[in-house]
Residue frames relative to the residue before (quaternion, step in Angstrom):
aa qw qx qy qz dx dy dz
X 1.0000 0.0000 0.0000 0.0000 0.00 0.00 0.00
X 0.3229 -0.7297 0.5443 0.2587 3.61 -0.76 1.05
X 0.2621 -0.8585 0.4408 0.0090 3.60 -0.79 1.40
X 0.5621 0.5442 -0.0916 0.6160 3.40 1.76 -0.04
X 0.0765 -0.7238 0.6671 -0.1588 3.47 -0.62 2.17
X 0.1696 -0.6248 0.7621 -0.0043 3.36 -1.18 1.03
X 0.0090 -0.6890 0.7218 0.0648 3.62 -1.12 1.41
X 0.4200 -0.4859 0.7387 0.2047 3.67 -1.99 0.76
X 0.0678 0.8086 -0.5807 0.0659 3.84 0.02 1.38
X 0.5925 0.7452 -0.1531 0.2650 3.76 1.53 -0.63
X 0.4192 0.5865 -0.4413 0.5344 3.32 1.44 -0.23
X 0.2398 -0.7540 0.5927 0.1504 3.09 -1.58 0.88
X 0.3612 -0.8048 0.3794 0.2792 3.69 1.86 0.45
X 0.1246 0.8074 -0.5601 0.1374 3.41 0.82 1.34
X 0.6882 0.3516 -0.5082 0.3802 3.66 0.67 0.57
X 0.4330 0.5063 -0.6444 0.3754 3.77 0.72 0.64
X 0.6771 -0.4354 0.4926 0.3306 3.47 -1.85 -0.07
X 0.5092 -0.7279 0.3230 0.3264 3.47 -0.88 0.44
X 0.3093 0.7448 -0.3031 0.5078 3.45 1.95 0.41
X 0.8298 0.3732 -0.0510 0.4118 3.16 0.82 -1.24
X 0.7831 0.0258 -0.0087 0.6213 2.92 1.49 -0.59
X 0.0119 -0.8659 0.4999 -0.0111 3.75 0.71 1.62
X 0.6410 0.4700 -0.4118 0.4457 3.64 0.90 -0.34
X 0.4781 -0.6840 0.4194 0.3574 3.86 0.92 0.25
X 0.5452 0.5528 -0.2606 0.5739 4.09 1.49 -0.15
X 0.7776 -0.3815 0.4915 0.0911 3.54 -1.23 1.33
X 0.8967 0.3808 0.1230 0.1893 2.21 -0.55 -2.32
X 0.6584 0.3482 -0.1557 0.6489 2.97 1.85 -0.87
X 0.3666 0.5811 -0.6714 0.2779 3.58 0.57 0.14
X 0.3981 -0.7610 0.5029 0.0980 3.94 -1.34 0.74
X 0.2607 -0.7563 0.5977 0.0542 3.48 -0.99 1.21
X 0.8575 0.0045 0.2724 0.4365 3.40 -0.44 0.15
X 0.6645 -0.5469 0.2474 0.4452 3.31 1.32 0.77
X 0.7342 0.3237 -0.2318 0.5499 3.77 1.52 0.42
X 0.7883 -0.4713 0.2492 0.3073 3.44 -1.32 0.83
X 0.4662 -0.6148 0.4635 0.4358 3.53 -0.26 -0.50
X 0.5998 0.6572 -0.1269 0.4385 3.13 1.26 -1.63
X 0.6207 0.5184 -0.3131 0.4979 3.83 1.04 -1.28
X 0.7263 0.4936 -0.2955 0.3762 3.63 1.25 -0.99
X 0.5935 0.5679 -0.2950 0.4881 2.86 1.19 -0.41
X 0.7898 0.4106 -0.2141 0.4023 3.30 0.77 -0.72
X 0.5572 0.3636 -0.4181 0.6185 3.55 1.34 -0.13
X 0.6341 0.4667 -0.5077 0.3497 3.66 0.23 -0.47
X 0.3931 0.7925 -0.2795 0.3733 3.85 1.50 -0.55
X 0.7373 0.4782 -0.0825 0.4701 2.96 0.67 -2.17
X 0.7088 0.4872 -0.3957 0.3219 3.14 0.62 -1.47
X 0.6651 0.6615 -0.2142 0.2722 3.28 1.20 -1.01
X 0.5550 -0.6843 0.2123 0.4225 3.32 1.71 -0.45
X 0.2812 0.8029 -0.3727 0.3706 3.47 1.94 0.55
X 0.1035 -0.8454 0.5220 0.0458 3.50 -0.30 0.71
X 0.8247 -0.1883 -0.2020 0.4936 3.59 0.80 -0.02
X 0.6045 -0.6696 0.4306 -0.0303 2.97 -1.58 0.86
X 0.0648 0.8015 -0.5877 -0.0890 3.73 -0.32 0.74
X 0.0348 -0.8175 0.5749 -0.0024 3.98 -0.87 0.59
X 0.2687 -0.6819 0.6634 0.1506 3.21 -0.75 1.76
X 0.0849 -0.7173 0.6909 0.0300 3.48 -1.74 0.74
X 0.4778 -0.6366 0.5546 0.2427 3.32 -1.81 -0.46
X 0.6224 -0.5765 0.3169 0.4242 3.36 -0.50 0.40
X 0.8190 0.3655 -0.1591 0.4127 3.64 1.42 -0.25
X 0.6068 0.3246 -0.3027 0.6594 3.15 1.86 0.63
X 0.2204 0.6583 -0.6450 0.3194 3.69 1.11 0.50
X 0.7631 0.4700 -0.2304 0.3790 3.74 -0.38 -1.47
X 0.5722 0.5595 -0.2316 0.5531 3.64 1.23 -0.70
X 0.7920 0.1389 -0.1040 0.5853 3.45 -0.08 -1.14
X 0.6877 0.3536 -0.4883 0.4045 3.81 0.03 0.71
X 0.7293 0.3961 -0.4059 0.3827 3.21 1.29 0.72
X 0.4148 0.6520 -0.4318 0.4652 3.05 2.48 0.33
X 0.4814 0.6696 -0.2851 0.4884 3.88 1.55 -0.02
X 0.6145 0.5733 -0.3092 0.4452 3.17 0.53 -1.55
X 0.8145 0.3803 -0.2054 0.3870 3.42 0.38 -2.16
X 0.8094 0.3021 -0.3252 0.3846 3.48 0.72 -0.45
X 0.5966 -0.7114 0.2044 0.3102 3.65 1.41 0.94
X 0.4818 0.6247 -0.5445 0.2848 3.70 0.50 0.35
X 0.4583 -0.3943 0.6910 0.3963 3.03 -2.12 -0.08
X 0.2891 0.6459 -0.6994 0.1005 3.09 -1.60 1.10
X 0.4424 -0.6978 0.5597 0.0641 3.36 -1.32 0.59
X 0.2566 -0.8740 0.4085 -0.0581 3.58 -0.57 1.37
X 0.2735 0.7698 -0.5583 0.1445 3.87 -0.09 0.78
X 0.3306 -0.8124 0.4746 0.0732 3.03 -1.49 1.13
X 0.2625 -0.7584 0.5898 0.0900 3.15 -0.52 2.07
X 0.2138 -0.7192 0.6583 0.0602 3.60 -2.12 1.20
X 0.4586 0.6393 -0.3230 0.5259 3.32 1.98 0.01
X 0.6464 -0.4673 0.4636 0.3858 3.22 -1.68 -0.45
X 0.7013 -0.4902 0.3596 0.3721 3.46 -1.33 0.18
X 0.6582 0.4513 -0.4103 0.4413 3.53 1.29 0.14
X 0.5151 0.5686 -0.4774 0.4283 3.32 1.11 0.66
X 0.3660 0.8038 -0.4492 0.1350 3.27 1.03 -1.05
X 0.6990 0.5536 -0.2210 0.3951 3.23 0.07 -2.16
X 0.5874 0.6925 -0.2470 0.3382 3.30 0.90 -1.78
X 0.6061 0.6343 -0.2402 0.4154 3.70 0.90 -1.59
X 0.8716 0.0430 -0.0203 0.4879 3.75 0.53 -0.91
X 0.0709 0.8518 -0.4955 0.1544 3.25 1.40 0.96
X 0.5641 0.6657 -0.2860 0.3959 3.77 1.31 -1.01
X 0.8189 0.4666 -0.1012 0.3184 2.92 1.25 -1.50
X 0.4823 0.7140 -0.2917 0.4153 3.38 1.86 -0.97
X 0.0413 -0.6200 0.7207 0.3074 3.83 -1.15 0.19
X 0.9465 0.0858 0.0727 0.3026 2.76 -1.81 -0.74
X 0.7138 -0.3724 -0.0329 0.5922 3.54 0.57 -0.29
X 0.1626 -0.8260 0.5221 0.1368 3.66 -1.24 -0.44
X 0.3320 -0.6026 0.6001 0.4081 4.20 -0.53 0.69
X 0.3291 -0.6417 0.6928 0.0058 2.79 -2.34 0.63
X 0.1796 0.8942 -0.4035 0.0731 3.42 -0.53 0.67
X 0.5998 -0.4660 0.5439 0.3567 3.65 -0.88 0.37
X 0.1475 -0.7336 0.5973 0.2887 3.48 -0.98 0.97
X 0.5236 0.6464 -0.4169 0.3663 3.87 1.05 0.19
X 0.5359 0.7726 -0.2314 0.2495 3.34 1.53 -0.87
X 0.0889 -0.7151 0.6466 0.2503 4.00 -0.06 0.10
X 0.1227 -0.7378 0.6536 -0.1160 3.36 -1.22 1.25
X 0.0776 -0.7370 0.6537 0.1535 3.63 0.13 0.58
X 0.6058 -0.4529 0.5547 0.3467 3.45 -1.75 0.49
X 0.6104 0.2512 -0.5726 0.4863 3.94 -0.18 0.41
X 0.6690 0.3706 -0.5821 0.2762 3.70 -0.01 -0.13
X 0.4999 0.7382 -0.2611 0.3702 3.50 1.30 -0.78
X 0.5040 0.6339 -0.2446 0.5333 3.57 1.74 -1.33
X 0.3745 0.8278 -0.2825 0.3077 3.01 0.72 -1.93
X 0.8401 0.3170 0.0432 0.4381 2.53 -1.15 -2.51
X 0.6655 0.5927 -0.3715 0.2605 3.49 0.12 -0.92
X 0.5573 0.6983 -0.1067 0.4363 2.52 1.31 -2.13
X 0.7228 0.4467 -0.1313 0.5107 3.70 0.15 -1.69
X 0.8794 0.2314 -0.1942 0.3679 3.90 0.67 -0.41
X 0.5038 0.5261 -0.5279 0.4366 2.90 1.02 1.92
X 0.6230 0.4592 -0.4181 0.4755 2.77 2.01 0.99
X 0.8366 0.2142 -0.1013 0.4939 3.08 1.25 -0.72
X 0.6546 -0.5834 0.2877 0.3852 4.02 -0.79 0.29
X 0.7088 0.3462 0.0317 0.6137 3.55 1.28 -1.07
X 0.2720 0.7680 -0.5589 0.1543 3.66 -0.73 0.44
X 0.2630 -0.7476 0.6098 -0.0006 3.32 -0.82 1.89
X 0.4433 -0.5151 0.7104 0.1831 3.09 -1.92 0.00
X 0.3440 -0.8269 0.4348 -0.0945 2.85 -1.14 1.25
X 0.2041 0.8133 -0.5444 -0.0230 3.89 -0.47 0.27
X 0.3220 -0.8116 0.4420 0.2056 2.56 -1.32 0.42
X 0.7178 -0.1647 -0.2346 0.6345 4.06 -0.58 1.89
X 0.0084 0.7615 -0.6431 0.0807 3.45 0.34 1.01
X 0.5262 -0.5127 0.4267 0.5274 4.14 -0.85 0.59
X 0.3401 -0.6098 0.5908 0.4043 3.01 -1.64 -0.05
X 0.6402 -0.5971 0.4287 0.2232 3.68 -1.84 0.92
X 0.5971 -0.5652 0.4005 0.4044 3.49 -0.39 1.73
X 0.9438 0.0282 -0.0855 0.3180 3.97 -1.68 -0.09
X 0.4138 0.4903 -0.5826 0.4990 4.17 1.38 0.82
X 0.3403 -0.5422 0.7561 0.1363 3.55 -2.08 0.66
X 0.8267 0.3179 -0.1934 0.4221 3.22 0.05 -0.77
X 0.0443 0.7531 -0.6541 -0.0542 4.27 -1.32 0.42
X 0.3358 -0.6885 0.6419 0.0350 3.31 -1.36 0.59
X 0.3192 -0.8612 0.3834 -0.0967 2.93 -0.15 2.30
X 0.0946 -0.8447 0.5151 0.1102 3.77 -0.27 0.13
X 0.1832 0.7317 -0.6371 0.1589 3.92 -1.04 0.97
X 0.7139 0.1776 -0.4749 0.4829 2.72 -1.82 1.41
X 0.1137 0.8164 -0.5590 0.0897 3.74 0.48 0.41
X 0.0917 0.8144 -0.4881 0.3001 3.60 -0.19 1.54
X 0.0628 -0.7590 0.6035 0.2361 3.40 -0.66 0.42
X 0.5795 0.3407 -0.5604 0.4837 4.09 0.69 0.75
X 0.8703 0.1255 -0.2699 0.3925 3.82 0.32 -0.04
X 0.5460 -0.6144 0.3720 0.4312 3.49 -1.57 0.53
X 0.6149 -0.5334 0.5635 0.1408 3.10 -1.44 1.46
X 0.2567 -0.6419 0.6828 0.2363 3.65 -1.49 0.54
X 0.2541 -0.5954 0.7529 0.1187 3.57 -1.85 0.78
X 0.0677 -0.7453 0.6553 0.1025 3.53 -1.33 0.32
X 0.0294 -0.7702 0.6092 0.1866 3.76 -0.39 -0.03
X 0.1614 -0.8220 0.5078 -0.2008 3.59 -0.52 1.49
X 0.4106 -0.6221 0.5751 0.3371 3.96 -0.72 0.92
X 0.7192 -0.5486 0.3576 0.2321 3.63 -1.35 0.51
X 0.7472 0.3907 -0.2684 0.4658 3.08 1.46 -0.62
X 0.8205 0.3210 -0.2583 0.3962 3.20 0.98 0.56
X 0.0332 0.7993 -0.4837 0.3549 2.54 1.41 1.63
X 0.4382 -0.6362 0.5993 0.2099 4.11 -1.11 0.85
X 0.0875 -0.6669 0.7218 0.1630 2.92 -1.65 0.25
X 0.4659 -0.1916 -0.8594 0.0883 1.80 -1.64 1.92
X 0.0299 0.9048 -0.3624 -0.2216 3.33 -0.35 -0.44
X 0.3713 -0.7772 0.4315 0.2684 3.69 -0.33 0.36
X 0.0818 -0.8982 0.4210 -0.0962 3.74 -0.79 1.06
X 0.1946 -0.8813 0.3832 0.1965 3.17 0.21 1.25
X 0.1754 -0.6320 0.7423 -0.1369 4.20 -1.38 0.99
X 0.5677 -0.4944 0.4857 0.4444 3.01 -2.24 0.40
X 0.5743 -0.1943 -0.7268 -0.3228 0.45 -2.29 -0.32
X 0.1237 -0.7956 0.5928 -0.0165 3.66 -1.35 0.28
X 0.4707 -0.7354 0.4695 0.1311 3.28 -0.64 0.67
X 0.1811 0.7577 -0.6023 0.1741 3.94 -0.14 0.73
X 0.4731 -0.6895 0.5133 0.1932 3.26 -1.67 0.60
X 0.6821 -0.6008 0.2935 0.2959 3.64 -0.90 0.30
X 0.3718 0.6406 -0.3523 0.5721 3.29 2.15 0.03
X 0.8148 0.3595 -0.2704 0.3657 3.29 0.58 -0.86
X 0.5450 0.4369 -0.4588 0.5493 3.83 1.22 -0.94
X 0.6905 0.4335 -0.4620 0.3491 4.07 0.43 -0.11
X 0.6087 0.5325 -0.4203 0.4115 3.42 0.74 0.03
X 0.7303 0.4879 -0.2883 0.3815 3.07 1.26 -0.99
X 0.5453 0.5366 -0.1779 0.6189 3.19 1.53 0.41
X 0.5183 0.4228 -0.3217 0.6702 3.68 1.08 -0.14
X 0.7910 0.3095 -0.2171 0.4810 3.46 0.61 -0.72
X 0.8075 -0.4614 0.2477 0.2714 3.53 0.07 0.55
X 0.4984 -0.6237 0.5017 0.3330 3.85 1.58 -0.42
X 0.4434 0.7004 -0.4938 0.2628 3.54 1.71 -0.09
X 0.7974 0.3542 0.0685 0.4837 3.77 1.24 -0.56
X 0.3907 -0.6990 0.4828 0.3544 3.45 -0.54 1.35
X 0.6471 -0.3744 0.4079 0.5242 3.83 -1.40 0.54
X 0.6838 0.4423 -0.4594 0.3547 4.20 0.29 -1.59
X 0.6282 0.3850 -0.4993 0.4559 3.82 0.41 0.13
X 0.6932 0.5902 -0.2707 0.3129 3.18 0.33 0.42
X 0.4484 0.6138 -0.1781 0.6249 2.67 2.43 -0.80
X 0.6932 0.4008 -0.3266 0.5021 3.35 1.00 -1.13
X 0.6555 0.4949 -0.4870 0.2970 3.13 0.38 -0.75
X 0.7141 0.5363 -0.2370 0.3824 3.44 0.77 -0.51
X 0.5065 0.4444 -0.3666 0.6416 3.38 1.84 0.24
X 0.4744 0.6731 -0.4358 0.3632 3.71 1.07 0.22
X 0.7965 0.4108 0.0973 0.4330 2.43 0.92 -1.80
X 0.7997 -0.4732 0.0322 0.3680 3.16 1.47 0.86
X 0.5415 0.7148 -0.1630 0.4115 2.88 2.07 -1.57
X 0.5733 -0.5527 0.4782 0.3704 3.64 -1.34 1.44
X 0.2098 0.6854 -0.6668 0.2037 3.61 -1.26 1.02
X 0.1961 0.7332 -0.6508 0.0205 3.72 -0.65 0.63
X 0.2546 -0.6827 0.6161 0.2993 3.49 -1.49 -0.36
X 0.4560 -0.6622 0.5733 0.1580 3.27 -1.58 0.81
X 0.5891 -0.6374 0.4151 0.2725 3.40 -1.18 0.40
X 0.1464 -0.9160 0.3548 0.1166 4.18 -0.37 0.53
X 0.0586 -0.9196 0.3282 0.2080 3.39 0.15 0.62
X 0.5317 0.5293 -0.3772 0.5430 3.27 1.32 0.03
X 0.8448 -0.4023 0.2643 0.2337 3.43 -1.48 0.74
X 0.0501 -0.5813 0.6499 0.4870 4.28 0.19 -0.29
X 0.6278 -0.5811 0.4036 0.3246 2.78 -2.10 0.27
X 0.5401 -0.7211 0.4117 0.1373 3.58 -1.27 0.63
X 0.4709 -0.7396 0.4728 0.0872 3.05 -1.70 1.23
X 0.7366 0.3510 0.0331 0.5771 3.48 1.39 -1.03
X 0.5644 -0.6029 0.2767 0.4912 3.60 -0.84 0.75
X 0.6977 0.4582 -0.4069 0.3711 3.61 0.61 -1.37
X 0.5435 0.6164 -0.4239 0.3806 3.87 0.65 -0.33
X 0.5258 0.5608 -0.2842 0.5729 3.64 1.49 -0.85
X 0.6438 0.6040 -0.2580 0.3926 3.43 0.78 -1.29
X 0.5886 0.5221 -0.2427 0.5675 3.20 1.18 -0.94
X 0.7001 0.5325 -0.1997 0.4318 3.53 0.36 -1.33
X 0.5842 0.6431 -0.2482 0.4284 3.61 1.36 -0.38
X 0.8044 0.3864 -0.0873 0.4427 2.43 1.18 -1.88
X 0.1658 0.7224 -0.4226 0.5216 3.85 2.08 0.26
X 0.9056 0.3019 0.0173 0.2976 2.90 -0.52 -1.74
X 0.5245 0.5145 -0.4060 0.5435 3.90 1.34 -0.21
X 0.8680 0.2559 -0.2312 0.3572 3.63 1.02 -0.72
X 0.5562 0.5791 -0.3633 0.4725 3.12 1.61 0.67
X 0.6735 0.2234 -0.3723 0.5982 3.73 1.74 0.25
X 0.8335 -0.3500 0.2609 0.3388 3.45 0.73 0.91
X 0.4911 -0.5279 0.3633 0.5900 4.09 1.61 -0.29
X 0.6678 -0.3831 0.4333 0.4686 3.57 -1.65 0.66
X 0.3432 -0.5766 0.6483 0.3598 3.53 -1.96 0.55
């Protein structure tokens, strides 16, 4: 069982509205009177994840190391001034053998977590799937996924934005990768998020599937939150 979550907590989500997101932090945007991030992180625990690495910012450090504190884990804190392809990069020392990746804005119930788990005692790599999820404001390029199977090998495509199908199925975190790869992506310059690397390694022959996601990917824009609301109102039952 991989035992080791790496969250992307540093984005200050400067394309939501300032309504939606007054503390300038993702992560802190509030459900129901609680962080995202806490959800993420108890849904974590529940899941059997024992330690924890969390990029931040120099202005939600003090915040999100006390959304830790309260919900008791070992975790380990560094503050990223780069993009989100550095992230991984930050605790590359620290990572064994492999480790999930995630969005610290992301809600992740513990069955997707199962999931993953589940999926990576067969194979080396393992995305998350959606299905015609928006595409993410400034990327050209997306990395499609079909036949999605856990007895045969699945097909990846990597495709320019405009010529993207509808429907179509697209693979995001969280995702599972291995510490070969967050070192390459680092040997190599940060040109590339680690998941290109994952694919690449489903190019190249290497065990990689993707799993299926029912909750929202995580979100760039308010109405994408909106969505992410509406996830989560019917997964504890409607707002209290």
């Amino acid at each position: 069982m991989i035992r080791q979550l790496l969250i992307a907590a540093g984005g200050i989500g400067s394309r939501m509205s300032d309504s939606m997101n007054p503390l300038k932090s993702k992560a802190l945007i509030r459900y129901e009177g609680k962080p995202l991030i806490q959800y993420l992180l108890e849904s974590a625990s529940e899941s059997g994840f024992q330690e924890f690495f969390i990029s931040v910012n120099e202005h939600n450090k003090k915040e999100i190391e006390s959304i830790a504190q309260l919900v008791g884990l070992p975790f380990k804190i560094k503050i990223t001034t780069e993009t989100y392809r550095s992230v991984p990069g930050l605790f590359v020392d620290d990572i064994k053998e492999r480790i999930v990746i995630a969005c610290g804005h992301h809600f992740i119930p513990s069955e997707h977590f199962y999931l993953l788990q589940r999926a990576s005692e067969k194979f080396d790599s393992v995305f998350s799937a959606y299905l015609d999820p928006p595409n993410s404001y400034g990327k050209n390029k997306r990395i499609l996924a079909y036949d999605i199977s856990k007895d045969v090998r699945f097909e990846m495509v990597e495709i320019g934005v405009d010529d993207v199908p509808s429907p179509h199925i697209y693979t995001r975190t969280p995702y599972i990768v291995t510490s070969d790869m967050i070192k390459q992506v680092k040997m190599e310059g940060f040109q590339k998020a680690v998941g290109y690397y994952a694919y690449k390694h489903w190019e190249n022959g290497g065990k990689v599937t993707a799993i299926e996601s029912k909750m929202p990917p995580e979100f760039d824009f308010d109405p994408e939150f909106e969505r992410t609301k509406r996830y989560m109102d019917k997964y504890f039952g409607g707002p209290n």
